[in-house]
Legacy VTK file of the C-alpha trace (Angstrom):
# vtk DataFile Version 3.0
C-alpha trace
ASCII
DATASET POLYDATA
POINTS 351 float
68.715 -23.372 -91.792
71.667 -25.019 -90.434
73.478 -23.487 -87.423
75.986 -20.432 -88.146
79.220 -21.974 -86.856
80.025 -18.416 -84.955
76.695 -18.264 -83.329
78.176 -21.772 -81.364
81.512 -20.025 -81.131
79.340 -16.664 -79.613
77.593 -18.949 -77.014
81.238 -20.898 -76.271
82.730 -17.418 -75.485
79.810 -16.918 -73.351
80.147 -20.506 -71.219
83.741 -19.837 -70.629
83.391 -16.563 -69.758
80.540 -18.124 -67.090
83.229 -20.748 -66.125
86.605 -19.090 -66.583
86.109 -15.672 -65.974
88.550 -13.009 -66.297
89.387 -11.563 -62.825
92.612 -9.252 -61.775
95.482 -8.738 -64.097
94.018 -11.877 -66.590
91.005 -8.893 -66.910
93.542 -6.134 -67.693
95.235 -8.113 -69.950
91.563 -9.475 -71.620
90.820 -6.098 -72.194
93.553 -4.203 -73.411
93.481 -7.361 -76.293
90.222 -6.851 -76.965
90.595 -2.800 -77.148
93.755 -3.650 -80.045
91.517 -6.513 -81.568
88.452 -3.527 -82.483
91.467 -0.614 -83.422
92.991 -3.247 -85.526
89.294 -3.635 -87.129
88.664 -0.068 -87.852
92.416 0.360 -89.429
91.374 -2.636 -92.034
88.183 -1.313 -92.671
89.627 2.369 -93.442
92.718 0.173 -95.488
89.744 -1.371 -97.591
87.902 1.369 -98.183
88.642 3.190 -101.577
88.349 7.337 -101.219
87.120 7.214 -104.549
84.605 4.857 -104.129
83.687 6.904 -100.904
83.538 10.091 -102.384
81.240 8.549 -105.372
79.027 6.906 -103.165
78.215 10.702 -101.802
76.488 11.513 -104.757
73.956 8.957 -104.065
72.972 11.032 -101.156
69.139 10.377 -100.938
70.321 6.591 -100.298
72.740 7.729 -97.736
70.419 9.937 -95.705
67.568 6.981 -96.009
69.851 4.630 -93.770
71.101 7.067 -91.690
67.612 8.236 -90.984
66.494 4.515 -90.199
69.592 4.054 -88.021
69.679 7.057 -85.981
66.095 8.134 -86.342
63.615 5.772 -86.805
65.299 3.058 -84.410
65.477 5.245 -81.620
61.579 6.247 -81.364
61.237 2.848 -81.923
63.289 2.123 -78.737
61.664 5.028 -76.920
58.284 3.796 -77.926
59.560 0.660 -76.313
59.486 2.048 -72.545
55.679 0.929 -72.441
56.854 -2.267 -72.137
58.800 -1.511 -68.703
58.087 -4.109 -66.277
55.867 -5.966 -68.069
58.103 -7.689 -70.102
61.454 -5.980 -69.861
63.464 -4.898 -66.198
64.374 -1.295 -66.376
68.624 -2.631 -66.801
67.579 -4.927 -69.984
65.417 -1.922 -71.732
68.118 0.479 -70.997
70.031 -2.161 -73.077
67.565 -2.259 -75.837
67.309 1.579 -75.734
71.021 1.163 -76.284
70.855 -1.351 -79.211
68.933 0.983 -80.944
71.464 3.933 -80.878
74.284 1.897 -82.625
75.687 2.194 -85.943
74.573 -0.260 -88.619
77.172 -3.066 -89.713
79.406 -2.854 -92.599
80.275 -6.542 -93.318
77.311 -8.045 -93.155
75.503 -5.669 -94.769
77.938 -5.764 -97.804
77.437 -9.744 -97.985
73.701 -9.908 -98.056
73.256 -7.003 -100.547
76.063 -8.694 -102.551
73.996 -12.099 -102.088
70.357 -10.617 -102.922
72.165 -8.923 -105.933
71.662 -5.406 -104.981
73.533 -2.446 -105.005
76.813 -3.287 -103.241
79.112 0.148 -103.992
75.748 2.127 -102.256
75.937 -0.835 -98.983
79.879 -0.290 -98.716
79.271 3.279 -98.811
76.127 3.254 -96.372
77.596 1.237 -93.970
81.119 2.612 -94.047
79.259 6.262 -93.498
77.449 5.067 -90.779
79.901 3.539 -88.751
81.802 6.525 -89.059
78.326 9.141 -88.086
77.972 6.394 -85.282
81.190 7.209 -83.782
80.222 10.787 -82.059
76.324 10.172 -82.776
76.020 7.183 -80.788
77.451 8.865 -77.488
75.646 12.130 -77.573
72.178 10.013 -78.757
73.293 8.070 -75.700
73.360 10.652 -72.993
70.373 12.429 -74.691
68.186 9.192 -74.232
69.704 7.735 -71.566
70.944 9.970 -69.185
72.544 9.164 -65.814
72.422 5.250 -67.113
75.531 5.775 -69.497
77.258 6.140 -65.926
80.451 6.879 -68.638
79.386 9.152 -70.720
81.173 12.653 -70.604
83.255 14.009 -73.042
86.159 12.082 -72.181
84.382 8.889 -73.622
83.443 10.839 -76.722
87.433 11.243 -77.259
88.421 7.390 -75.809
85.684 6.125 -78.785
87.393 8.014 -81.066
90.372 7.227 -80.303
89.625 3.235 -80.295
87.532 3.516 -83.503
87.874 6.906 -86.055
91.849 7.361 -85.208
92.729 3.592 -86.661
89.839 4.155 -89.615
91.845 7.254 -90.758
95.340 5.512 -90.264
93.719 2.742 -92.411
92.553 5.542 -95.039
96.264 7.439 -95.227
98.051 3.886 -95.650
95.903 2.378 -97.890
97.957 3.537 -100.881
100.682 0.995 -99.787
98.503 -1.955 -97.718
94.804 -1.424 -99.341
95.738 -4.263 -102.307
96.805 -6.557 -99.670
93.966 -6.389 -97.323
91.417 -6.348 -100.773
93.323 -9.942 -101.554
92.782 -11.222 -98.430
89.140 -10.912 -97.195
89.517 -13.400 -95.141
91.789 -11.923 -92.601
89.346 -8.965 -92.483
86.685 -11.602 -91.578
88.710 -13.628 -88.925
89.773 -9.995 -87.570
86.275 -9.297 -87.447
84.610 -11.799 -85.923
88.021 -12.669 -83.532
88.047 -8.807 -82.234
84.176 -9.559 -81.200
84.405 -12.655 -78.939
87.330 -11.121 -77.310
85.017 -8.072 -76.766
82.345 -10.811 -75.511
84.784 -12.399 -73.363
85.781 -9.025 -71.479
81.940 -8.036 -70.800
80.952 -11.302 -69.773
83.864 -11.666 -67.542
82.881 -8.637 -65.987
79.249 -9.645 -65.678
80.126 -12.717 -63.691
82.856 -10.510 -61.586
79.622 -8.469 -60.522
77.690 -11.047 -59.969
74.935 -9.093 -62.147
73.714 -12.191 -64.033
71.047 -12.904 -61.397
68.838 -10.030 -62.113
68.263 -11.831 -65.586
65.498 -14.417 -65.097
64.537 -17.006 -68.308
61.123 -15.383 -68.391
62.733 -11.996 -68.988
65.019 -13.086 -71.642
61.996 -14.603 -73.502
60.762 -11.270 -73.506
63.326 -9.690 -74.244
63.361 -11.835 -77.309
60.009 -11.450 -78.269
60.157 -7.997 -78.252
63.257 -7.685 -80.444
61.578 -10.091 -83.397
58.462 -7.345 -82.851
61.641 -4.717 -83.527
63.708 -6.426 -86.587
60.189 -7.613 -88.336
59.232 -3.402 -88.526
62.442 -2.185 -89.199
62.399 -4.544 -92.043
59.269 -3.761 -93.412
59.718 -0.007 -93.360
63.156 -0.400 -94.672
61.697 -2.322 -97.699
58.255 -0.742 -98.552
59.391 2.573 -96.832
62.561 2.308 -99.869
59.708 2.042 -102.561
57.636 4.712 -101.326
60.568 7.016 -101.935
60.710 5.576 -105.344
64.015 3.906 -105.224
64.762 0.522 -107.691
65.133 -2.371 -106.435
68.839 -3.000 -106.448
69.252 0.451 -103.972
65.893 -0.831 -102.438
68.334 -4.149 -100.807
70.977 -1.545 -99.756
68.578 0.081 -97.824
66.772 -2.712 -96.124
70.085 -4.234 -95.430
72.269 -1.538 -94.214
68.690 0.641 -92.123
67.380 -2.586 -90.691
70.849 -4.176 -88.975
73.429 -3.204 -85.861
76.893 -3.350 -85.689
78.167 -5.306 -82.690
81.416 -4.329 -83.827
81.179 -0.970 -83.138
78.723 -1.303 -80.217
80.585 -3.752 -77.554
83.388 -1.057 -77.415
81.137 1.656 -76.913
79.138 0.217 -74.386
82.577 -0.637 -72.467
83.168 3.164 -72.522
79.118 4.185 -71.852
78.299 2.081 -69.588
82.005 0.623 -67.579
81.524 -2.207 -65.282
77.724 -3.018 -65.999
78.492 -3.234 -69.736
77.814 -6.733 -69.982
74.171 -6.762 -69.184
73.674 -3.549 -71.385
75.199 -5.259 -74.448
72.859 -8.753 -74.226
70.162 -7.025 -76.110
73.079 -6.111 -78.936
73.905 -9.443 -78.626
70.841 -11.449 -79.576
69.836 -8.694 -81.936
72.852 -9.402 -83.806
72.849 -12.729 -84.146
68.999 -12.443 -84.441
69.581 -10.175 -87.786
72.255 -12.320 -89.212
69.623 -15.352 -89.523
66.774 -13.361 -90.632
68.870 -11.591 -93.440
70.317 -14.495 -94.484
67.002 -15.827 -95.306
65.567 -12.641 -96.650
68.875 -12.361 -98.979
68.061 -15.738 -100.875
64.981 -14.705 -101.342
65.594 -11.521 -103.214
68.454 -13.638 -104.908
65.498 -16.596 -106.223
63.227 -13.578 -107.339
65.796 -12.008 -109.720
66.452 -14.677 -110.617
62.753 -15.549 -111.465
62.558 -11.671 -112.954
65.629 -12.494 -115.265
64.366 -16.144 -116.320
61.016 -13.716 -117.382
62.429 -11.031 -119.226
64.348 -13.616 -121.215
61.428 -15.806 -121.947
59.475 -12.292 -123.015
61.883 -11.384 -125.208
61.621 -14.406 -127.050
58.195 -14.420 -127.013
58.305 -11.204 -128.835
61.177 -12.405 -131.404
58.647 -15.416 -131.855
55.906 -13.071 -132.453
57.713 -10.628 -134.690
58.896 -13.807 -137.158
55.326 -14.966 -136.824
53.764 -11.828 -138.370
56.310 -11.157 -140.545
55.648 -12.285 -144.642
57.808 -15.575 -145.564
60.846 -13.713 -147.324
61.201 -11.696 -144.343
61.047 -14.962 -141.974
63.775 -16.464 -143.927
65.853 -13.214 -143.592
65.429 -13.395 -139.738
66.489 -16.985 -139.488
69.445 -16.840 -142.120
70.937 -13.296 -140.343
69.975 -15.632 -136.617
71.679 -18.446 -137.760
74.665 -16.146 -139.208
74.891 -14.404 -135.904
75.248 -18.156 -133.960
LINES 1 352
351 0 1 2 3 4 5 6 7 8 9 10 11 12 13 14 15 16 17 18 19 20 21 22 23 24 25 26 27 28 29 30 31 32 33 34 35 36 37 38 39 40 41 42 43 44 45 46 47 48 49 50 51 52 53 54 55 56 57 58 59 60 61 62 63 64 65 66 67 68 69 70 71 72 73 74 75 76 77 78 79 80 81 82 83 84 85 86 87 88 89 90 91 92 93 94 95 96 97 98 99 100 101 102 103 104 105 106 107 108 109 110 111 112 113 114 115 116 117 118 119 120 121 122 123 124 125 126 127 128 129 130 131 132 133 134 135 136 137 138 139 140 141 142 143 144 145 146 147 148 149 150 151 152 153 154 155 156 157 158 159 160 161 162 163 164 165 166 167 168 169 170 171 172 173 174 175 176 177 178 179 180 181 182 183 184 185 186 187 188 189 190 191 192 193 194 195 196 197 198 199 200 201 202 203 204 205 206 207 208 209 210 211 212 213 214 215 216 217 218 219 220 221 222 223 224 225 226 227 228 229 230 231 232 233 234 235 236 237 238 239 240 241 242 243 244 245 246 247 248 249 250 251 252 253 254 255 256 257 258 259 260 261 262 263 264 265 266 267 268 269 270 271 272 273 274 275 276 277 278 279 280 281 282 283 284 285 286 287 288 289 290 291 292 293 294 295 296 297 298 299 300 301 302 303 304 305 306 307 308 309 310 311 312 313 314 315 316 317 318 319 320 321 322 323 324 325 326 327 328 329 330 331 332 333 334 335 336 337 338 339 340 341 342 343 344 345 346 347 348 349 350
């Protein structure tokens, strides 16, 4: 596959944050953007989303609870099964990372455009996505200081309400104005997008700048970035399998079945750069790289995955129609002469 244009952009943000780092008031300034950029975010995605279509995606609950269980549930045992791997492949500061990764919400863009690519149930991947952003905003810290203790050097109650502030209080502004803005942002999708992915590299920017500040680069070596790698391939590869086969175990059709694997299997950088700025202050920037090439690692993966499923309904429909004629074909077959003739005439009447 060719090369996702904002995967370049991602590593660009990363270079000149390596060269051109933000240091003094140029870091005040680089943050407080970048903390407007994600409330900006959260206010477009509350403007977009319709209450109705919120409140009837709740009836679909067994869907809902599915990806919230796979987000907050099954990707943090994975992450805690992970530890085993401490110092083989992973430093203690790049697991606590991972352990991280694992505690975020799942994303609601992307997750929207591959199940709207792979032609499954898009209402249920708004819904799922939008829920768990909104679950991730109080989960995510209390999962944090559960798992990770004194790491999330942050955490405490006042980061609970700073998250909040930065992500739920803009969503729910979004939500109470959407009656007047929510038809402009649904015309222009695009602005969502550019808000999107221009609110993340400033996030980037910030951490990285910070990273090079603290001089906390050099504890990363290229054979622990390998593994780090490694492992999380080992991590997508299962939480796409369960998503999938785990979704058809529970007897769910196919359409719901891409929600799930879509919205369970993916993390929202989005919502995880701030909250690791809040959990985790000045050595934020090491404890987002796993978040970092998990995201882009997901975006590839799912791109593939969502052609797929697109090519194999597309197979499935090309079937059904040639069965059905098959059948028609059959049925004029059997059927005595004067009723063949009737079949063609009322056929050709119907052309």
């Amino acid at each position: 596959m060719p090369i996702d244009p904002y995967i370049l952009l991602l590593l660009g943000t990363v270079g000149l944050a390596a060269l051109l780092p933000a240091r003094g008031a140029a870091s005040d300034v680089a943050s407080g953007a970048s903390t407007a950029a994600i409330a900006f975010l959260f206010f477009l995605y509350g403007a977009r989303l319709s209450t109705r279509e919120a409140l009837d995606g709740l009836k679909h609950w067994r869907l809902h609870v599915t990806v919230l269980a796979c987000t907050f549930v099954v990707f943090p045992l994975l992450g805690l099964a992970a530890r085993g791997l401490v110092p083989v492949l992973l430093t203690h500061p790049l697991y606590q990372g991972l352990l991280f990764l694992t505690l975020v919400p799942s994303t609601i863009q992307s997750s929207i455009a591959f199940t709207s690519m792979a032609r499954g149930n898009v209402p249920a991947a708004i819904c799922a996505g939008s829920f768990s952003s909104l679950v991730g905003i109080v989960l995510t810290p209390l999962l944090a200081a559960a798992v990770l203790g004194s790491s999330a050097g942050g955490f405490s109650a006042d980061s609970v309400v700073e998250i909040v502030l930065q992500l739920l209080v803009p969503f729910v502004a979004g939500q109470l104005l959407r009656r007047w803005i929510g038809g402009f942002v649904a015309r222009h999708k695009k602005v969502l997008g550019l808000v999107d992915r221009g609110s993340i590299l400033l996030v980037v920017y910030t951490a990285f700048s910070e990273g090079m500040v603290q001089g906390i680069w050099h504890q990363v070596s290229p054979a622990r970035l390998a593994g780090l790698m490694a492992v999380e391939v080992v991590l997508l590869a299962v939480m796409l399998a369960l998503t999938w086969y785990g979704a058809k175990a529970l007897r769910f059709n196919r359409e719901d079945r891409i929600a799930i694997q879509f919205a369970g299997s993916k993390k929202s950088l989005a919502s995880g750069l701030p909250m690791a700025s809040v959990l985790f202050g000045a050595h934020a920037s090491l404890a987002v790289l796993p978040l970092m090439l998990f995201h882009q690692m997901q975006l590839m993966v799912c791109a593939v995955i969502a052609k797929r499923r697109a090519q194999d309904a597309d197979i499935d429909t090309d079937t059904d129609t040639d069965t059905d004629a098959d059948a028609a074909e059959a049925v004029t077959a059997s059927a005595p002469p004067e009723a063949s003739r009737t079949a063609v005439g009322t056929g050709t009447r119907s052309c």
